[in-house]
C-alpha positions as CSV (number, residue, x, y, z in Angstrom):
1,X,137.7,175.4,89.9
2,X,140.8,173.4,89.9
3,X,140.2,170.4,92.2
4,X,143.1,169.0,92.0
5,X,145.2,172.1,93.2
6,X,142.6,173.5,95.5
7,X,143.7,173.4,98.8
8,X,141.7,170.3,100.7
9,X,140.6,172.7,103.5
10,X,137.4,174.8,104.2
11,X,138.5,177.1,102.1
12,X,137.2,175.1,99.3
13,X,133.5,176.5,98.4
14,X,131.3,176.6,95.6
15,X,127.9,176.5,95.0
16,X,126.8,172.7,95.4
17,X,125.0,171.6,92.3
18,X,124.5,168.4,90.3
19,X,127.2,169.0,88.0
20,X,129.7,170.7,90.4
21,X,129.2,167.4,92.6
22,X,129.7,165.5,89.8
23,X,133.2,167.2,88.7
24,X,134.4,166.5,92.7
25,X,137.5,164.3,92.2
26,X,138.6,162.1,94.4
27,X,141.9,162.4,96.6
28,X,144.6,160.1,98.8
29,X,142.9,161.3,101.9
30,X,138.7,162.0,102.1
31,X,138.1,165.8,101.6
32,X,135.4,167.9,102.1
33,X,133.5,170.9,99.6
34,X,131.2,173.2,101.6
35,X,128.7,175.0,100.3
36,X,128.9,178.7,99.4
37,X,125.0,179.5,99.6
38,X,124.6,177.7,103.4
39,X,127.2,177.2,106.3
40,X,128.1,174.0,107.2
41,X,126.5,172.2,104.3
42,X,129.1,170.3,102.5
43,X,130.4,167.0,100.3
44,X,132.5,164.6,101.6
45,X,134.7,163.1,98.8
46,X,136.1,159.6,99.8
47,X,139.2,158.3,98.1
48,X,137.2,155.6,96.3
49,X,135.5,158.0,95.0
50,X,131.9,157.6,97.2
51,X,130.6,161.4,98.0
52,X,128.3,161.9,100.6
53,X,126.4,165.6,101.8
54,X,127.1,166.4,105.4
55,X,126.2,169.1,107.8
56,X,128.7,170.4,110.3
57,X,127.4,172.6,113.3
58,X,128.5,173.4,117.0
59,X,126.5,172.6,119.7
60,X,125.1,175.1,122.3
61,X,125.2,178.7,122.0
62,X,127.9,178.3,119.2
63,X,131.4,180.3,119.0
64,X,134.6,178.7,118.5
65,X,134.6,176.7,122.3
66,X,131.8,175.1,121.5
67,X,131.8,171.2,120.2
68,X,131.6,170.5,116.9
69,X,129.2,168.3,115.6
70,X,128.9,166.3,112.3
71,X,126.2,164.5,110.6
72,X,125.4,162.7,107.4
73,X,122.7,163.3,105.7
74,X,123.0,161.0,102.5
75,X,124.7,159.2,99.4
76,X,125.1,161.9,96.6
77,X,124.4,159.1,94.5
78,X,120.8,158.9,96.3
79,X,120.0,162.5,96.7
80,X,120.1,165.3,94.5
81,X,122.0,168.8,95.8
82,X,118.4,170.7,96.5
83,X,116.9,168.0,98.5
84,X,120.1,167.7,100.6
85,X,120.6,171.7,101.3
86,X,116.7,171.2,102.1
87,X,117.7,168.2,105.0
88,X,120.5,170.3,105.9
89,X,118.6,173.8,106.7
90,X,115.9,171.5,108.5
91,X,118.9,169.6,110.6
92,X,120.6,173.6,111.6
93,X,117.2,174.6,112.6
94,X,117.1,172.2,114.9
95,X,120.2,173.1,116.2
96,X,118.5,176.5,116.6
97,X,116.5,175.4,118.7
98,X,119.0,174.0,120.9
99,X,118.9,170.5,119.7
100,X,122.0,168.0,119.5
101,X,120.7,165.8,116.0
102,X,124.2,164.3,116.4
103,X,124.1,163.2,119.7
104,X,120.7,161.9,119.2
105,X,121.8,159.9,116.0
106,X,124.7,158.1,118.3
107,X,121.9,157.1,121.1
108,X,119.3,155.9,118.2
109,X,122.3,153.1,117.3
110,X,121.8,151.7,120.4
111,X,118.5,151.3,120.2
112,X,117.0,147.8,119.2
113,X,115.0,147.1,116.5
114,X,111.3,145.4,116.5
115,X,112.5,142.3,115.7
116,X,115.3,142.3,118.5
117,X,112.9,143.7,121.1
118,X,110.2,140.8,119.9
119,X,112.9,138.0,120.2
120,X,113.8,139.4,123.9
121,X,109.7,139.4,124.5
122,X,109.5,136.0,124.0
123,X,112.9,135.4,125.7
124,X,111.6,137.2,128.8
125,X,108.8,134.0,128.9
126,X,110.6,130.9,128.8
127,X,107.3,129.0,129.9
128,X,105.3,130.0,127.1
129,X,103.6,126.8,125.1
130,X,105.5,126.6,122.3
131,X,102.2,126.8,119.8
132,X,101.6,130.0,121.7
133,X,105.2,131.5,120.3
134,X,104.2,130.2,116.8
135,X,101.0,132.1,116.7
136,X,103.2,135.3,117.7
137,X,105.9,134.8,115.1
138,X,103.3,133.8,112.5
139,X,101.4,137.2,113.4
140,X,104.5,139.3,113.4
141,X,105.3,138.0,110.3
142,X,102.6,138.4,108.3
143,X,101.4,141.8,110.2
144,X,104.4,143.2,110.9
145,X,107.1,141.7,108.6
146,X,108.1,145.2,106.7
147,X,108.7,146.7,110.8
148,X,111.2,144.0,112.1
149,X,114.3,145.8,110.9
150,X,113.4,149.2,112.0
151,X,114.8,150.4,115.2
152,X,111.6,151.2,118.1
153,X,112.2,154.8,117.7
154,X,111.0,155.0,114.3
155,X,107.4,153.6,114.6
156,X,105.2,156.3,114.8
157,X,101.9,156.5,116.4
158,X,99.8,157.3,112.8
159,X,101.6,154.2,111.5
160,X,100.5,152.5,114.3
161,X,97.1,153.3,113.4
162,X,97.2,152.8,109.5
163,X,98.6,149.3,110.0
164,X,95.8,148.6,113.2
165,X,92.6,149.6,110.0
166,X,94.6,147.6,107.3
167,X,95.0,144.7,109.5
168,X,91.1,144.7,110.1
169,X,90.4,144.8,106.4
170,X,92.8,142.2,105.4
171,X,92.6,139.8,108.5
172,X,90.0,140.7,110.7
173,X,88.7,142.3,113.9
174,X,90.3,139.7,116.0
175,X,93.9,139.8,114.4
176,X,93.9,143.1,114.6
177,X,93.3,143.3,118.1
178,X,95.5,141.2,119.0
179,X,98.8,142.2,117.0
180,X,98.7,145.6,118.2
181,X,98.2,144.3,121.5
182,X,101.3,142.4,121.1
183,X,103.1,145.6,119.3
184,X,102.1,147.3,122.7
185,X,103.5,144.4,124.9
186,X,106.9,144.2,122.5
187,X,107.8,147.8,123.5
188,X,107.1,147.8,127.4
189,X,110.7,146.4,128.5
190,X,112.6,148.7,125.8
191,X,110.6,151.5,127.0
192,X,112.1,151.0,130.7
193,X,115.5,151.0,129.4
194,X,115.5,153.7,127.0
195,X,113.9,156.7,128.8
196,X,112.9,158.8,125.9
197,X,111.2,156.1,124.4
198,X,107.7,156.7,123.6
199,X,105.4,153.2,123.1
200,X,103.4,154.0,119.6
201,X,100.5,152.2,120.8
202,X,100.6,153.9,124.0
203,X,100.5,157.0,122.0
204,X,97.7,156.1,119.5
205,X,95.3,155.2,122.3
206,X,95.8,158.2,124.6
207,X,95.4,160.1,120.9
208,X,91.5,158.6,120.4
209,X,92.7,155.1,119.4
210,X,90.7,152.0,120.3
211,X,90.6,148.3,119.8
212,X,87.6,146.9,118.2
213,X,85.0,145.8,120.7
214,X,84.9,142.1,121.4
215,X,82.0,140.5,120.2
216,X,81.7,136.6,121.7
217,X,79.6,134.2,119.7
218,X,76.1,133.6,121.1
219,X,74.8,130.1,121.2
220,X,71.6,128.8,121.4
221,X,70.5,127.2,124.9
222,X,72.2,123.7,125.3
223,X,68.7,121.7,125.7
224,X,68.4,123.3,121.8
225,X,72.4,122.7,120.2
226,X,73.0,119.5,122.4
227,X,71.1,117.5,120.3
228,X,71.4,118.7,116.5
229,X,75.6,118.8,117.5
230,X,75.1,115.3,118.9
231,X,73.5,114.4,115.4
232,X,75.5,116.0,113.3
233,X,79.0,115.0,114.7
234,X,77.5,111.1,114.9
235,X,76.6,111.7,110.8
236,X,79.6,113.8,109.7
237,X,82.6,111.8,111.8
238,X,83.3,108.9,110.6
239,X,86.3,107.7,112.4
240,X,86.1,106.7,115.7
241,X,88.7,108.2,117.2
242,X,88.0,111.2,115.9
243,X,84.3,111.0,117.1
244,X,85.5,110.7,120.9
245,X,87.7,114.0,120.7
246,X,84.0,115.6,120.3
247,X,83.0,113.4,123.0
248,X,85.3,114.1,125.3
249,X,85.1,117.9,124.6
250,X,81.4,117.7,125.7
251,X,81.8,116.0,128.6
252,X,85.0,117.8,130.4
253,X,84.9,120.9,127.9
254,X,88.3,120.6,128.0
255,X,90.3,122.7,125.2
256,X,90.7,121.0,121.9
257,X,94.7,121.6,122.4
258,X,94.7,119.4,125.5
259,X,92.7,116.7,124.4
260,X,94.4,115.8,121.3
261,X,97.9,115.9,123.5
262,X,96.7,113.5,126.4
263,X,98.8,110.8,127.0
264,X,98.4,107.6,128.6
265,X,100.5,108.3,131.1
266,X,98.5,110.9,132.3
267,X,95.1,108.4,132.8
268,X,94.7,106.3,135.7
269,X,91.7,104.4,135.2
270,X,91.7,102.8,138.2
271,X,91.6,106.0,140.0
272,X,89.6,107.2,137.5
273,X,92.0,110.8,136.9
274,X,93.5,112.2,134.3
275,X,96.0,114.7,134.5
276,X,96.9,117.5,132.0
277,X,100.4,118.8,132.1
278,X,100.4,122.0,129.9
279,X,97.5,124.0,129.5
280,X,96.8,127.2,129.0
281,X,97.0,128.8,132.2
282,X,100.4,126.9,133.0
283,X,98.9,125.4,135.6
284,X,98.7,121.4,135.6
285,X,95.6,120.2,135.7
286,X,93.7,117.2,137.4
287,X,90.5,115.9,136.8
288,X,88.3,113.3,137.6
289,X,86.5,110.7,134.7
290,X,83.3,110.2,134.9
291,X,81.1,107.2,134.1
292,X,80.8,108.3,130.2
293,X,84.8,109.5,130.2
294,X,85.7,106.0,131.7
295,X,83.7,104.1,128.7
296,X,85.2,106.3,126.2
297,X,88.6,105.8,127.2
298,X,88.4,101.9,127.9
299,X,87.5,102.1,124.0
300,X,90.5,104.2,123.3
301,X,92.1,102.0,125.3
302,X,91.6,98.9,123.1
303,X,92.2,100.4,120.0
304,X,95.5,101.0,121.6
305,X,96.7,97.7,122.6
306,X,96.5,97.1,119.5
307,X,99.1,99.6,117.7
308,X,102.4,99.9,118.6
309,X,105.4,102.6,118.8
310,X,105.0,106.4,119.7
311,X,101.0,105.7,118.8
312,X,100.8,103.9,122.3
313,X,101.5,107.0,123.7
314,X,98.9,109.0,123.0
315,X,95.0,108.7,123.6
316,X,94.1,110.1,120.2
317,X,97.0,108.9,117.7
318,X,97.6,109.9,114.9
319,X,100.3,109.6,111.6
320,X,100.7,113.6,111.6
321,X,104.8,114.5,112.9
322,X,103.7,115.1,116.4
323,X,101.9,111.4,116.5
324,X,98.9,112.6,117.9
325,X,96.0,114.3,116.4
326,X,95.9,117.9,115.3
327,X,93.4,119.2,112.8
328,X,89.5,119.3,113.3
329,X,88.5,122.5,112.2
330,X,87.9,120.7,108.8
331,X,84.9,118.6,110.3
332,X,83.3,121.8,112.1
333,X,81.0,123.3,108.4
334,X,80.1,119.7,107.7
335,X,79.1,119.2,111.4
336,X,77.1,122.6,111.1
337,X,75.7,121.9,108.1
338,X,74.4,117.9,109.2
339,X,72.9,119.6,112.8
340,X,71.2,122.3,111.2
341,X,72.9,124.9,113.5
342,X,76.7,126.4,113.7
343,X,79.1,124.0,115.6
344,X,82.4,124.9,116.7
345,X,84.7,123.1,119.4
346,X,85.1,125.9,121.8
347,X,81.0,125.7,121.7
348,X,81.3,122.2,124.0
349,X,83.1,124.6,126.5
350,X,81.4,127.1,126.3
351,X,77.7,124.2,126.5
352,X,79.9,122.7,129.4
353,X,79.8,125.8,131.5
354,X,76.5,126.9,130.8
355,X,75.3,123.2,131.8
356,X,77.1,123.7,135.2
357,X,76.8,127.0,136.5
358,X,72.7,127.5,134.4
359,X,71.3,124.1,134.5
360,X,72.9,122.6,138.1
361,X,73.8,126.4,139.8
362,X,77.0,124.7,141.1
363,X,79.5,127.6,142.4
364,X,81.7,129.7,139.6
365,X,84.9,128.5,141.3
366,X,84.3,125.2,140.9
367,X,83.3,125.3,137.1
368,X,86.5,127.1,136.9
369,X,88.1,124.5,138.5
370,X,86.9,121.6,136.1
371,X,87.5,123.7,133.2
372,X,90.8,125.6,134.1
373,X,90.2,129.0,133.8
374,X,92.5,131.4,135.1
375,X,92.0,132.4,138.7
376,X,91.1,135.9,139.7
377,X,93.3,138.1,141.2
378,X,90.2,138.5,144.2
379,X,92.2,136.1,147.4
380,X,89.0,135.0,148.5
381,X,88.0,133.7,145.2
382,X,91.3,132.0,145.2
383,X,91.0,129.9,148.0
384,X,87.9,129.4,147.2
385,X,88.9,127.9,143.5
386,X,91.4,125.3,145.8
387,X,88.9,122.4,145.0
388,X,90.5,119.0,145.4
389,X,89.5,116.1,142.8
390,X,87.6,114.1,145.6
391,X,85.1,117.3,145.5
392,X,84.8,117.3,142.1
393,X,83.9,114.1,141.5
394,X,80.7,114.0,142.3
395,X,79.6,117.6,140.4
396,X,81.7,116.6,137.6
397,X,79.4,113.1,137.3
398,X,76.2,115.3,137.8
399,X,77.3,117.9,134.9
400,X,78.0,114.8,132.9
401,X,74.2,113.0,133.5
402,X,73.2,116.2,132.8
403,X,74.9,117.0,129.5
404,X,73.7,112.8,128.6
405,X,70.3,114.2,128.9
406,X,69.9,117.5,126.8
407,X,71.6,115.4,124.2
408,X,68.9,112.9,123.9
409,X,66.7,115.2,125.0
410,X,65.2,116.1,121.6
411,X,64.7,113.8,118.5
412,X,66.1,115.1,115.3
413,X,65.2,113.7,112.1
414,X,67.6,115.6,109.8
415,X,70.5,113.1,110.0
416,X,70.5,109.6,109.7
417,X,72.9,108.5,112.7
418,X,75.7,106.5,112.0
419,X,75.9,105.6,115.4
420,X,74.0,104.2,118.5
421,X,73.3,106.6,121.6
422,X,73.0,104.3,124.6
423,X,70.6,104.3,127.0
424,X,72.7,105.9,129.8
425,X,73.7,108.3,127.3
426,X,77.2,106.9,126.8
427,X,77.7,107.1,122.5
428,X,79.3,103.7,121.3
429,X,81.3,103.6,118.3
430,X,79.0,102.1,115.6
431,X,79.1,98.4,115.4
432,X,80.3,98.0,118.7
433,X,79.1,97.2,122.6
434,X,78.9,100.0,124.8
435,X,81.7,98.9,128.2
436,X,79.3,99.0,131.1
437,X,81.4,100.4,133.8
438,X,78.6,101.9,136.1
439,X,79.3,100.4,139.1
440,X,83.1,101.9,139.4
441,X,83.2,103.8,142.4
442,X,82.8,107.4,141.2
């Protein structure tokens, strides 16, 4: 055929082959070839010379009143003539079947992709701690990095579930979990707004899917890990400072997060309370310090006078950007390894609690209280958790006593301390006094 007297119409058929494509010439004005073998199957030939396969179809019942519809279907560059008749037959049976693929094409556009639905997740927040967001973009990242520019629409729920096993292998249990979790929160506000969206995770649990069981670390009884961690953190941490983060875990079982960001702003040692701005629950907290707290921060408190600049501001300084300290994990296998027994941080919190509601039987919304868990959604329990810092002093200072004696309750002789434990159970930084403060009112 004679392309370039042919008349640029739909009168222009032949069969659609890799070499008749390739002999399509280009015109002033885009022109279409249609297929001979099935209706509506064509290429579209572009005056540059760029020739794409279409489909062309009406909607409804068909006839001549009917809408027409048009759809790409690819680059002829990018697919060859049998795969595109194959697309084509599969898009017109769809149309069979009383389906509009060019209607739903023109909605898909509007929908966002994973990485604009994520950024409108964390937009939706604005009181999230900003470490919090960093975990989620770090996750997303490296779980989900190869998703972010696909529109929601296209995630399916088997993906879903490939991704949620390779996860596991590569990262963990825990990771896993928790990425998919956040997949499932990411889609919940796009799922309102577009109504046939379907949430993939949704899908993949009400298909069999399930997380992976939680499994919390169990620790020895705290008369037994009290004092080999003791031990080992007086052996293994060597600066001070760094000694009485682990200290003051113990004794408020406090999260690591909000120690290492305490200001001295936030401690009034002649009211003996400190006060913790952002925590985890978003709710400030305030606290009172005990004898043992009291001593330990008087000896932060020294060492502070003496720097000066941004270090003055924070309790546990440091030359890291944020100016105070950050990193501990470091110390934690050399710890476990100098006590004999696994130390972690969260393990103070989770010694603190036991020591409170185990040891003392003091109520659950009061250990909640001096800890800062989240409230339950139970009312009563809520007012009940309303504890002021007056009525915590005093169970506070008992937990504390407490804590001082499971820690020296046991002799070790596996590490050589580095450092004195006093007799009230106070630890003093080696080669120095320990500040006797006992007779603050507490």
């Amino acid at each position: 055929m004679n392309t370039a007297t042919a008349k640029r119409t739909a009168k222009v058929k032949l069969t659609l082959t890799k070499r008749t494509v390739e002999n399509l010439q280009p015109a002033d004005k885009p022109w279409i070839a249609w297929d001979d073998r099935l209706s509506g199957f064509g290429v579209r030939v572009q005056p540059s010379g760029t020739k794409g396969f279409i489909v062309n179809y009406r909607t409804r019942s068909g006839g001549r009143r009917a809408r027409n519809r048009r759809v790409g279907i690819g680059r002829c560059d990018h697919l060859a003539p049998e795969e595109a008749r194959r697309l084509a037959q599969e898009l017109l049976g769809r149309v069979a079947r009383g389906e509009d693929p060019a209607q739903e094409r023109a909605e898909s556009r509007g929908m966002p992709t994973l990485r604009e639905a994520f950024e409108e997740y964390l937009t939706a927040n604005p009181n999230r701690k900003s470490s919090t967001e960093a975990l989620y973009r770090g996750q997303m990242r490296y779980c989900l990095g190869d998703w972010l520019a696909r529109p929601l629409d296209t995630i399916t729920r088997r993906e879903v579930e490939a991704r949620f096993h390779l996860v596991s292998q590569r990262h963990g249990w825990s990771v896993a979990n928790h990425i998919i979790s956040l997949l499932r929160s990411v889609y919940r506000r796009p799922c309102v707004d577009h109504e046939k969206l379907r949430n993939p995770v949704e899908l993949w649990l009400a298909g069999g899917g399930r997380y992976h069981r939680a499994v919390r670390r169990r620790i020895s009884s705290p008369a037994e890990v009290l004092p080999r961690w003791r031990a080992g953190i007086e052996a293994e941490v060597i600066v001070p400072a760094t000694r009485d983060i682990f200290w003051f875990g113990m004794y408020t079982g406090m999260r690591r997060g909000e120690i290492m960001e305490l200001r001295w702003d936030r401690v009034d040692l002649e009211r003996l309370i400190l006060r913790i701005e952002e925590t985890k629950t978003g709710e400030p907290l305030e606290l009172p310090i005990t004898r043992q707290l009291a001593a330990l921060l008087e000896r932060r408190r020294l060492d502070a006078s003496s720097g000066n600049g941004d270090a003055c501001r924070w309790v546990f300084p440091s030359k890291s950007a944020s100016g105070h300290a950050t990193e501990l994990q470091h110390l934690h296998p050399r710890i476990s390894r100098a006590a004999g027994t696994k130390f972690w941080f969260h393990g103070l919190r989770n010694v603190f609690i036991t020591v409170a509601e185990r040891e003392l039987m003091l109520p659950r919304s009061l250990t909640k209280r001096l800890v800062n868990h989240a409230r339950g959604r139970d009312v009563t329990e809520s007012y009940a958790a309303d504890w002021s810092v007056e009525q915590l002093r005093e169970p506070a200072q008992r937990i504390a006593d407490r804590i001082d004696e499971l820690a020296r309750g046991v002799a070790s002789d596996r590490v050589v301390s580095g450092q004195r434990w006093s007799a009230s159970g106070v630890p003093a930084a080696a080669g120095e006094s320990r500040f006797e403060i006992a007779h603050r009112p507490v």
